[in-house]
N, C-alpha and C positions, 0 to 999 in steps of 0.2 A: 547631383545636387537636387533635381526633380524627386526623386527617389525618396530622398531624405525630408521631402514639405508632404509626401502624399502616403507614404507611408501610416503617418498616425492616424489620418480619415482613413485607409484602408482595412487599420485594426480594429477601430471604431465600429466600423460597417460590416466586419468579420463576427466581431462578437456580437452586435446587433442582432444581425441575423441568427444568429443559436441561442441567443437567448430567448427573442419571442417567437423562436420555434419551440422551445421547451417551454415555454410560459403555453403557449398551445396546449404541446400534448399534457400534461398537468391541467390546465383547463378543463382538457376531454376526459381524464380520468377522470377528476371530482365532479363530472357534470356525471358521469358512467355511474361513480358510486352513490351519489344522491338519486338518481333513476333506482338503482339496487334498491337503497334504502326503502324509498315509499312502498318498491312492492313486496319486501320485507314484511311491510311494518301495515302493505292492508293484507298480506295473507294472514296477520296475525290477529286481525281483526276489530282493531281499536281500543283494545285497554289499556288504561292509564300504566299499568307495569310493566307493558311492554318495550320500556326503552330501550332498554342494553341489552336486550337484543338486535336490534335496529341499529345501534351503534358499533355491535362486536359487529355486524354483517356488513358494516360501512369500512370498518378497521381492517378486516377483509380482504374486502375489494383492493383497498392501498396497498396494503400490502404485495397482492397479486401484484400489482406492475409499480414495488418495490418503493412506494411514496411511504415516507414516513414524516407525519402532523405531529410528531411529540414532542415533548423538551422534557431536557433533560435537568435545568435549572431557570428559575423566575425570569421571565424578560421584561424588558420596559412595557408601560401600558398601556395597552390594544395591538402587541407584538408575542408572536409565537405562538398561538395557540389555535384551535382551529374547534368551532362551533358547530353542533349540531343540533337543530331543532327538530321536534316533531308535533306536528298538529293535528289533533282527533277532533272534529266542530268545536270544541268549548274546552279542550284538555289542551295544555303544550307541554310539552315533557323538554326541557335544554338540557342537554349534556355537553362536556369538552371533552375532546377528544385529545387535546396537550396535555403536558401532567404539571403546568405551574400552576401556585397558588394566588394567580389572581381572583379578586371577586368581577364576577361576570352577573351581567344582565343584559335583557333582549332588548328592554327599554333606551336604553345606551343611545343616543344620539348618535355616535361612530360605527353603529353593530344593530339599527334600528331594521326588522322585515317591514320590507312597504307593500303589501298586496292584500286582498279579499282574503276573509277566513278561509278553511272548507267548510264542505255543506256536512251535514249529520251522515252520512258515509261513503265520504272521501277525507284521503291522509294527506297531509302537504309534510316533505321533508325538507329544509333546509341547512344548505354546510354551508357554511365562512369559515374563511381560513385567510391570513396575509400574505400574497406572493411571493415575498420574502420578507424575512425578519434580521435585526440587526445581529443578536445572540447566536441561532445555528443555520443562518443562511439558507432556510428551507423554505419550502418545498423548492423555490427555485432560486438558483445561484445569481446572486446583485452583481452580477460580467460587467456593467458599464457602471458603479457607482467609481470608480478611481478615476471615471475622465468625468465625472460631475454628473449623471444622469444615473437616480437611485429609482431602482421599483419598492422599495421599501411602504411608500405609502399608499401602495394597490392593496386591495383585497380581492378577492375570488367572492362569486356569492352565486351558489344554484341552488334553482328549488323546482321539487320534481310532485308533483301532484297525482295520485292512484286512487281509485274507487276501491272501498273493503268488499274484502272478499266473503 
């Protein structure tokens, strides 16, 4: 009978625990790939064309430790998609690294950088991504939304800051 009351808090606390263990190392990756990025992106020395470079080097990284940011169809919006900024003093280059067709901007109240420019040579890179999205349950698996506790409405957000080379 004990068994049977203590049971669900023990699956609760099972999945708990692997989930923001993986919400972790996910964490560490895109903190890892945005550090990649900026030094990407001051080897390359600050021009406005350089994005997709910066962003194939970023796609990369994920890849290396098998994270995949993409979709594969539209998700609801400010879900699925994962953001990438790069800042040259007075140039920002945004890229998405999802593939839906939503319109995106940085301006965005839900997706707004709050920090100091850089200076005229240093690059600031910034990713966003949502923890998990409702569509392909990415990057990380929603483990506790069926007992009522959804990460759905988290997002990740690193920004790695490099002097040009």
């Amino acid at each position: 009978m004990e068994f049977i009351l203590v049971l669900p808090i023990l699956i609760i606390a099972t999945l708990a625990i692997f989930e923001f263990g993986y919400i972790m190392l996910v964490g560490h990756t895109l903190n890892t790939a945005t550090i990649e990025g900026a030094r990407k992106a001051a080897e390359l020395g600050g021009e406005a064309d350089q994005g997709e470079p910066v962003t194939e080097h970023v796609r990369e990284i994920l890849q290396i430790h098998q994270i995949d940011l993409s979709l594969t169809e539209p998700a609801a919006p400010n879900q699925g998609d994962a953001y990438l900024r790069i800042d040259y003093g007075n140039i920002t280059i945004p890229d998405r690294l999802g593939a839906s067709n939503q319109s995106y901007e940085w301006g965005d109240s839900n997706l707004a950088v709050a920090a100091a420019a850089p200076g005229t040579n240093q690059v600031i890179v910034t990713l966003r991504t949502p923890v998990s999205d409702t569509v392909t349950n990415r990057p990380v698996p929603d483990l506790l939304a069926t007992f009522g506790f959804s990460i759905n409405a988290y997002n990740y957000q690193y920004r790695s800051l490099a002097n040009l080379e």
